[in-house]
C-alpha positions as CSV (number, residue, x, y, z in Angstrom):
1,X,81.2,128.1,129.6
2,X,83.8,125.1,129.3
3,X,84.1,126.0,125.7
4,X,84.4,129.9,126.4
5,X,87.5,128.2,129.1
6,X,88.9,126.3,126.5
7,X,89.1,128.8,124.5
8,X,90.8,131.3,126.4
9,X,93.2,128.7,127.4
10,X,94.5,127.5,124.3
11,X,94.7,131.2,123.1
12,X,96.9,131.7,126.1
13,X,98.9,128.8,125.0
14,X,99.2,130.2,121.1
15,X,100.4,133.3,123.0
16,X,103.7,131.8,125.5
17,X,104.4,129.2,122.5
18,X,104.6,132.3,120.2
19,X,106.9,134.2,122.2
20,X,109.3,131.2,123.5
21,X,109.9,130.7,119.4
22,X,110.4,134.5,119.2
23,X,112.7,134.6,122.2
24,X,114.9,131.6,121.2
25,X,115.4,132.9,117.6
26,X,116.3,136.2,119.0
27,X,118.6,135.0,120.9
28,X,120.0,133.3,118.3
29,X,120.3,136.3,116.0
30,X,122.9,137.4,118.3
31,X,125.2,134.4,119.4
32,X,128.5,135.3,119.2
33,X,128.8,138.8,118.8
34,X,127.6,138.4,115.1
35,X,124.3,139.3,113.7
36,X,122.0,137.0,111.6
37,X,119.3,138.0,110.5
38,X,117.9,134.4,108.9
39,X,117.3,133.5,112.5
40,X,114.9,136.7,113.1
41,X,113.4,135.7,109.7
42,X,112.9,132.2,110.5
43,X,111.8,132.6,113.9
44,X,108.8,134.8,112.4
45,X,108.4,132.6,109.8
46,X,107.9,129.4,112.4
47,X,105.3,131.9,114.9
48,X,103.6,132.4,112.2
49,X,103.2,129.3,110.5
50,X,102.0,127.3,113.8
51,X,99.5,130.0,114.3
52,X,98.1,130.1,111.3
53,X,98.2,126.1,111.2
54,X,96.5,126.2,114.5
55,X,93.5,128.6,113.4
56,X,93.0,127.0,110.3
57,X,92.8,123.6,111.2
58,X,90.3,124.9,114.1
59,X,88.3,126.7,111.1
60,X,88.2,123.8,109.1
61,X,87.6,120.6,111.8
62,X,85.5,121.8,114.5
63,X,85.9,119.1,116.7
64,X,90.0,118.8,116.7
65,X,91.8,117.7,120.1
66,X,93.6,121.5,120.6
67,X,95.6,120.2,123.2
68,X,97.5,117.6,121.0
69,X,97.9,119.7,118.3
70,X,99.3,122.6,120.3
71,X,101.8,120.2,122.2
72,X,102.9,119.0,119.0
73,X,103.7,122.3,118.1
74,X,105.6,123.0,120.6
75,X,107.8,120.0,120.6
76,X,108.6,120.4,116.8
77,X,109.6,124.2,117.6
78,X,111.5,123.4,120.4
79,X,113.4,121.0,117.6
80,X,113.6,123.8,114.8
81,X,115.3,125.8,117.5
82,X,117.8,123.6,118.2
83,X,117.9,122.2,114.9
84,X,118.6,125.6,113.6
85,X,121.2,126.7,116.3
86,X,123.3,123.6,114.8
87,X,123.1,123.5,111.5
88,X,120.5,126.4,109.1
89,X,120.3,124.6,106.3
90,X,119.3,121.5,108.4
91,X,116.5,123.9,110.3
92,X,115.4,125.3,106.6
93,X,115.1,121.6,105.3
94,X,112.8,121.0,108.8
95,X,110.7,123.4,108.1
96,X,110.0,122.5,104.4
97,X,109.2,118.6,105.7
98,X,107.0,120.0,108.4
99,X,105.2,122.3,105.7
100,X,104.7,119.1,103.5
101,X,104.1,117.3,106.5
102,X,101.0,119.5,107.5
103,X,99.4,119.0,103.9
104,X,99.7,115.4,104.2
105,X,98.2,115.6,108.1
106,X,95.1,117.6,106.7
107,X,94.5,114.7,103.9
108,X,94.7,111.7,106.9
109,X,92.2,113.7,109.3
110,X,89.7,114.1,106.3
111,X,90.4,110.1,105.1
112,X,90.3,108.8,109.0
113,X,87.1,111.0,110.1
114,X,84.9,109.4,107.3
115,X,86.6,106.1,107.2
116,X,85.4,102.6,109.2
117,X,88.1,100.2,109.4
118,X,89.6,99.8,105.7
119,X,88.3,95.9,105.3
120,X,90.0,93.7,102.6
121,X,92.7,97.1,102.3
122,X,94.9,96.0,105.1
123,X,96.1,92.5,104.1
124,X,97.9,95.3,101.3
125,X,98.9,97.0,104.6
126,X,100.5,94.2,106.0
127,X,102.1,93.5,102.8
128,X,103.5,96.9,102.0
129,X,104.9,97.0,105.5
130,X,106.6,93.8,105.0
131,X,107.9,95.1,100.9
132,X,109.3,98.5,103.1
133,X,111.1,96.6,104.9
134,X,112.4,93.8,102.8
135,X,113.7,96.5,100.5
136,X,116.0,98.2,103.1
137,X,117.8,94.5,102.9
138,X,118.1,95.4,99.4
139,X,118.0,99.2,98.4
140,X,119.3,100.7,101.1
141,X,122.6,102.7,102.4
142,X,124.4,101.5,105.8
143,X,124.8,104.9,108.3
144,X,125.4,104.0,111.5
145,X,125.8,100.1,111.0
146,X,122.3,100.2,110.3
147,X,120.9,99.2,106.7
148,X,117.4,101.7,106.4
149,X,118.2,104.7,104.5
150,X,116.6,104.3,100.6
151,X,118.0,106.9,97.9
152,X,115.4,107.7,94.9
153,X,117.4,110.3,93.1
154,X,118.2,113.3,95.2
155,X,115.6,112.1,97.9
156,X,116.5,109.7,100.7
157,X,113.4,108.1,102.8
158,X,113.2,105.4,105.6
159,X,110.8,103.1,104.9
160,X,110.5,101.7,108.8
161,X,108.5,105.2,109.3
162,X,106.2,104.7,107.2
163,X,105.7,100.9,107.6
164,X,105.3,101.9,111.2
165,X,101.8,103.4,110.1
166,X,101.2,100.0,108.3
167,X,101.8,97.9,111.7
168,X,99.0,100.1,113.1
169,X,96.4,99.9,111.1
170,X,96.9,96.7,110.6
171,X,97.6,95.9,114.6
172,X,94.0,97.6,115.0
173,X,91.6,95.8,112.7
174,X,92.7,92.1,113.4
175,X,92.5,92.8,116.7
176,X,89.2,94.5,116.4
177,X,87.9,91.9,114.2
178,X,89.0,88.7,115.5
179,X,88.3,86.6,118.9
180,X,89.8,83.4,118.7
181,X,93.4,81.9,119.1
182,X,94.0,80.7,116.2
183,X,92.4,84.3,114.2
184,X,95.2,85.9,115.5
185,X,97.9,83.6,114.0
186,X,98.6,85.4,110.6
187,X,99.2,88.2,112.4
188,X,101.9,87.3,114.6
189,X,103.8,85.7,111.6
190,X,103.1,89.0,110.3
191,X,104.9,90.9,113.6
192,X,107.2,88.9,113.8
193,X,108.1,89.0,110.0
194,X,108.4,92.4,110.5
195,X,111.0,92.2,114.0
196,X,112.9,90.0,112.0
197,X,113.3,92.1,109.3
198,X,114.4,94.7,110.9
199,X,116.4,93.2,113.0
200,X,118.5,91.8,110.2
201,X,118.7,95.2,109.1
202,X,120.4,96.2,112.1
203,X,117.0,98.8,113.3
204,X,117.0,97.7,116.6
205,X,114.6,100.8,118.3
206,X,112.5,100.3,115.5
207,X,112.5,96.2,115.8
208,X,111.6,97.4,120.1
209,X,109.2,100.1,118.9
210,X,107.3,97.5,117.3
211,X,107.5,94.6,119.6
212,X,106.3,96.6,122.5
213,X,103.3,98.2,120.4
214,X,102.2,94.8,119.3
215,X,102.0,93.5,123.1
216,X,100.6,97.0,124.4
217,X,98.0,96.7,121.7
218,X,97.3,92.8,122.2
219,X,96.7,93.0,125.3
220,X,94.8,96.1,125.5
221,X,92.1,94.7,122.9
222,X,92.4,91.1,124.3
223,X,92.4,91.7,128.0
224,X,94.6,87.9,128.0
225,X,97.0,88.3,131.2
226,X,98.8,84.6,130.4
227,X,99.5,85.1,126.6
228,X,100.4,88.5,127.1
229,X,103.0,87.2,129.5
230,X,103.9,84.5,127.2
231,X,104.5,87.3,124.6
232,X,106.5,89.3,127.1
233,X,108.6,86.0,127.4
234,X,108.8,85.8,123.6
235,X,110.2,88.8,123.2
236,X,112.8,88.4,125.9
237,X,113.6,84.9,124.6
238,X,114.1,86.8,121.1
239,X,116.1,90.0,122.5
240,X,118.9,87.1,124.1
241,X,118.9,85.2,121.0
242,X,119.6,88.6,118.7
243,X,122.4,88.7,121.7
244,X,124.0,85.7,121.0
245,X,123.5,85.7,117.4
246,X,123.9,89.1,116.1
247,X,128.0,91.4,117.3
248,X,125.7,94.6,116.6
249,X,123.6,93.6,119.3
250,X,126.2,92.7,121.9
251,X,128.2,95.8,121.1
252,X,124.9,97.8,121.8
253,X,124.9,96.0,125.0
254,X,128.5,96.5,125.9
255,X,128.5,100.0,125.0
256,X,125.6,100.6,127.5
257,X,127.1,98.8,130.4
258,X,130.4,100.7,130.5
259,X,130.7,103.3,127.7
260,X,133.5,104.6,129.3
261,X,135.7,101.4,128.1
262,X,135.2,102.3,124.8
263,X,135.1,106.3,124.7
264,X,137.8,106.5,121.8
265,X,135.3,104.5,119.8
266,X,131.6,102.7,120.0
267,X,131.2,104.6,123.9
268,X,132.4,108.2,122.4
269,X,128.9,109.4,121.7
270,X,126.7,108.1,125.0
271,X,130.1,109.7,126.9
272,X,129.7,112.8,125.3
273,X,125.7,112.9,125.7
274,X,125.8,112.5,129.3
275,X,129.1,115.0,129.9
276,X,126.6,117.5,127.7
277,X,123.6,116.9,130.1
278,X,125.9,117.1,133.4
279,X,127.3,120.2,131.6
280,X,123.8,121.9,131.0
281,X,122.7,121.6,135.2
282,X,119.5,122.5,136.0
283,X,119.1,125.7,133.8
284,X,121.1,125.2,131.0
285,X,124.4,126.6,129.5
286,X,122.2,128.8,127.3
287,X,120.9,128.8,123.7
288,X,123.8,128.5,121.5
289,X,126.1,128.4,124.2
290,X,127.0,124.5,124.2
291,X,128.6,122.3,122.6
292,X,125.9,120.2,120.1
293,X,129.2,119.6,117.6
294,X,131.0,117.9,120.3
295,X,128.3,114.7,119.8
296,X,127.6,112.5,116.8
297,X,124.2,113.0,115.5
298,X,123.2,115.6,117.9
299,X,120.7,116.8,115.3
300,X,119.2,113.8,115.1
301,X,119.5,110.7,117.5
302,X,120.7,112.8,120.3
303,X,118.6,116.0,120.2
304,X,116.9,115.4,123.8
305,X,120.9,116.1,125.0
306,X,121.3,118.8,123.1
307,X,118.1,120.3,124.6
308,X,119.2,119.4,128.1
309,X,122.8,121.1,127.7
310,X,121.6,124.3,126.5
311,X,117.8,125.0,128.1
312,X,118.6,122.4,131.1
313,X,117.4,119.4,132.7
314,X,114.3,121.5,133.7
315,X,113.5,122.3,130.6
316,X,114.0,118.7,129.3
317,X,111.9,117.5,132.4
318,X,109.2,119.9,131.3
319,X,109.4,118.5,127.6
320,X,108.7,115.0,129.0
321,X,105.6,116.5,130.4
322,X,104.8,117.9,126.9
323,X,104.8,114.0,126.2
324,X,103.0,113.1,128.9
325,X,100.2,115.5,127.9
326,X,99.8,113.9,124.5
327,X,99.5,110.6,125.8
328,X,96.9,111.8,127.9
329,X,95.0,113.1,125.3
330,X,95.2,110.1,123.0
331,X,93.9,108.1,126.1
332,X,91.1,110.2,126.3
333,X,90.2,110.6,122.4
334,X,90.6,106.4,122.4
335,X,88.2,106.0,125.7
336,X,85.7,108.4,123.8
337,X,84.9,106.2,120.6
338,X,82.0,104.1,119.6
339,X,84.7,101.9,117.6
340,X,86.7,99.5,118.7
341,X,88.9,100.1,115.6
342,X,88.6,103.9,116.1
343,X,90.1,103.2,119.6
344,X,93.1,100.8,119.2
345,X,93.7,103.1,116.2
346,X,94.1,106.2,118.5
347,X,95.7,103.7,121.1
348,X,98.6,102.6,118.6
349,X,99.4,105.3,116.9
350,X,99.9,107.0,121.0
351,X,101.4,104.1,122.3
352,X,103.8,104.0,119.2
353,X,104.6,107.7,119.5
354,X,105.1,107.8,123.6
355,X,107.1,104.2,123.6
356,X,109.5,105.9,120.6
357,X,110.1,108.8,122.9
358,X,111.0,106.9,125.9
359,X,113.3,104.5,123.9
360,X,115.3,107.4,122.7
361,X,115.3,109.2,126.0
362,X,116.4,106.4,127.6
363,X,119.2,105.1,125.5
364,X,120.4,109.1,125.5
365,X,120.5,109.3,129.6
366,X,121.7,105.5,129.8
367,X,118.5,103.8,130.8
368,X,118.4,101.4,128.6
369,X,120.8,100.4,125.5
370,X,121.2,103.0,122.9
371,X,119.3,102.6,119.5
372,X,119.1,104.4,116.8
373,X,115.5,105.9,116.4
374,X,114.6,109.5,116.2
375,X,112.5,111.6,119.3
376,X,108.9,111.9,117.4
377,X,108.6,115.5,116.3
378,X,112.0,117.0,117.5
379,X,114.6,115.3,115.5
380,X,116.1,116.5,112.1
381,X,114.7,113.7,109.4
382,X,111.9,114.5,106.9
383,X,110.9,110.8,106.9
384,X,110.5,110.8,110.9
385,X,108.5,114.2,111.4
386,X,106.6,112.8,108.1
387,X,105.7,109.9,109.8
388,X,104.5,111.4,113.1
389,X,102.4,113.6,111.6
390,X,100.3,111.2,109.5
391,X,100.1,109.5,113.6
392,X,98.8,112.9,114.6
393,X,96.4,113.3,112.1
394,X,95.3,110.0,112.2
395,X,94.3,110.8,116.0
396,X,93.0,114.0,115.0
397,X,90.9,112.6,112.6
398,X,89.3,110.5,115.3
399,X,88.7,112.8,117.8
400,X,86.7,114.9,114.8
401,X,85.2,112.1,114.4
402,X,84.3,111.8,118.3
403,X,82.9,115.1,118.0
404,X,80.6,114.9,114.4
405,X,78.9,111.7,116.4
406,X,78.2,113.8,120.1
407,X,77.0,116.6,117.7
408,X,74.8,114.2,115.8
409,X,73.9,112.9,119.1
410,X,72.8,116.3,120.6
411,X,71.0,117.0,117.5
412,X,68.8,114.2,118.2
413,X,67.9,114.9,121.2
414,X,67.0,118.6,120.4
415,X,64.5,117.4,118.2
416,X,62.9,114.9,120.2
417,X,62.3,117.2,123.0
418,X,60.9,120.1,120.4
């Protein structure tokens, strides 16, 4: 019966995700008085790719988490949409990442749901994190002050997204594997290698992304109040010092407590993100009937104000639910294993995802400082909707995993009482 419910309920889903894609492309067919036709084209082609994504990877791992999947699809139309209302070749580009992206999803659920916890493997972890990183210092292009963009011919990648993954992996077998003090000591040289290096390369959401994983994770496989306090400290300690050491950082800081001071320069884009969310009200100025040119990196950074100017704070409200939903869900998939691996593995890779999210949000709407990281699944950036797609399918590949041991378990059980 709860299956038969399930069912039904994430059809119904399929359905009212399917028709908001087909609705917003519509109406983008016809901004302006001028016909497009690439929009009707593209809105089919997105309908029909998540539902076809959907039922496949339901055909193919029985014992998927439909409720992330589905929210993630959601989100990352809601991005195309917006994405595509500002720039097509941008949306086009978005698509093709998100198409590769799946592929490499399907290979991480079928590595993670046969895998234990990768042994000897992630001391290479912890060292390709650290090469990613070291080689922005080197390799990289500035954009935005910030040193993280690598070029390999025509291709450009951040390697922070991907050594992101590394931190996890890595964050979740120490800390699976080791109990005492002085176990844990290589790595938090290794964390804070990595702040540091980032840091230097002028990344500081990633740098916060990373430090507030680490303590998340510490000191939900350790359980230890004081040193999780005394990490707290640490990080505070380090956040003044990059203060006082680093302009970048104290113009960040400036910025955030009066943008209006500087709007003909550094303040111009928070100024304009909040004018475009008081703009939008409650229920929008309409699909394609703001002003997403009128803010710097509006496909990319600023997206979430983008969102809330045209669909309305309402609608950006109910896409913070969207994240709230997938945090659930990785909770629950994380409570469910056997492993303690499994779990702080599911636990990161949601923790890293949901902290990401409320970074952005918050520097957007003024919260906190701005920094420049993407919001997971919405934002324009192949390397970014990359990256959180190996994170859902590495907690995909758990709950399947989950699901193959209650099935085994069942199993059992069936036989003993025949």
């Amino acid at each position: 019966m709860n299956s038969k419910i399930q069912s039904r309920s994430t059809a119904a889903v399929v359905v009212l995700q399917t028709l908001f894609t087909l609705s917003a492309f519509a109406l983008l067919s016809i901004r302006n008085g001028v016909f497009d036709p690439w929009a009707l084209i593209m809105g089919a082609c997105l309908s029909a790719f998540n539902v076809v994504q959907y039922y496949l990877l339901k055909k193919m791992f029985r014992s998927m988490d439909h409720f992330v999947i589905l929210v993630s699809q959601f989100l990352w139309s809601v991005g195309i949409v917006e994405i595509y209302r500002i720039s097509q070749r941008y949306a086009v580009r978005q698509a093709i990442f998100l198409v590769f992206g799946t592929a490499v999803m399907m290979i991480v659920i079928s590595v993670i749901k046969s895998s234990r916890d990768f042994g000897k493997l992630n001391w290479l972890f912890m060292g390709g994190a650290v090469i990613l990183l070291a080689s922005t210092l080197v390799l990289s292009r500035a954009i935005g002050g910030a040193r993280n963009w690598i070029n390999i011919g025509p291709f450009s990648f951040q390697p922070s997204e991907f050594a992101k993954i590394l931190f996890i992996m890595s964050s979740a077998y120490f800390l699976s594997t080791r109990d005492k003090l002085t176990s844990f000591i290589p790595y938090i040289i290794f964390t804070a290698v990595c702040v540091i290096l980032l840091v230097v390369a002028k990344e500081l959401g990633t740098g916060l992304l990373i430090c507030a994983t680490f303590l998340i994770l510490f000191y939900s496989a350790t359980g230890r109040k004081l040193l999780t306090i005394l990490g707290i400290g640490v990080f505070g300690a380090g956040a003044y010092g990059s203060y006082r050491l680093f302009s970048h950082v104290r113009t960040r800081v400036e910025i955030w407590r009066d943008p209006w001071a500087s709007y003909n320069a550094e303040g111009y884009q928070i100024v304009q993100g909040l004018l475009a969310l008081a703009s939008g009200g409650l229920f929008g100025t309409g699909l394609g009937k703001g002003m997403p040119g009128a803010i710097p990196a509006s496909h990319t950074d600023y997206i979430f104000t983008v969102i809330g100017e045209e669909f309305g704070l309402i609608f950006a409200a109910i896409l913070i639910v969207f994240y709230l939903v997938f945090i659930v869900r990785g909770m629950i998939i994380a409570m469910n294993t056997d492993s303690i691996y499994d779990a702080l593995l599911v636990f990161g890779c949601t923790a890293m995802l949901s902290v990401q999210s409320f970074i952005i949000i918050g520097g957007v709407i003024k919260l906190i400082p701005l920094t420049g990281i993407t919001l997971p699944f919405v934002s324009y950036g192949g390397s970014s909707l990359l990256s959180s797609m190996i994170q859902l399918g590495i907690i995909e590949g758990i709950s399947i995993k989950n699901g193959s041991r209650d099935d085994r378990e069942l199993e059992m059980m069936g036989q003993i009482m025949i």
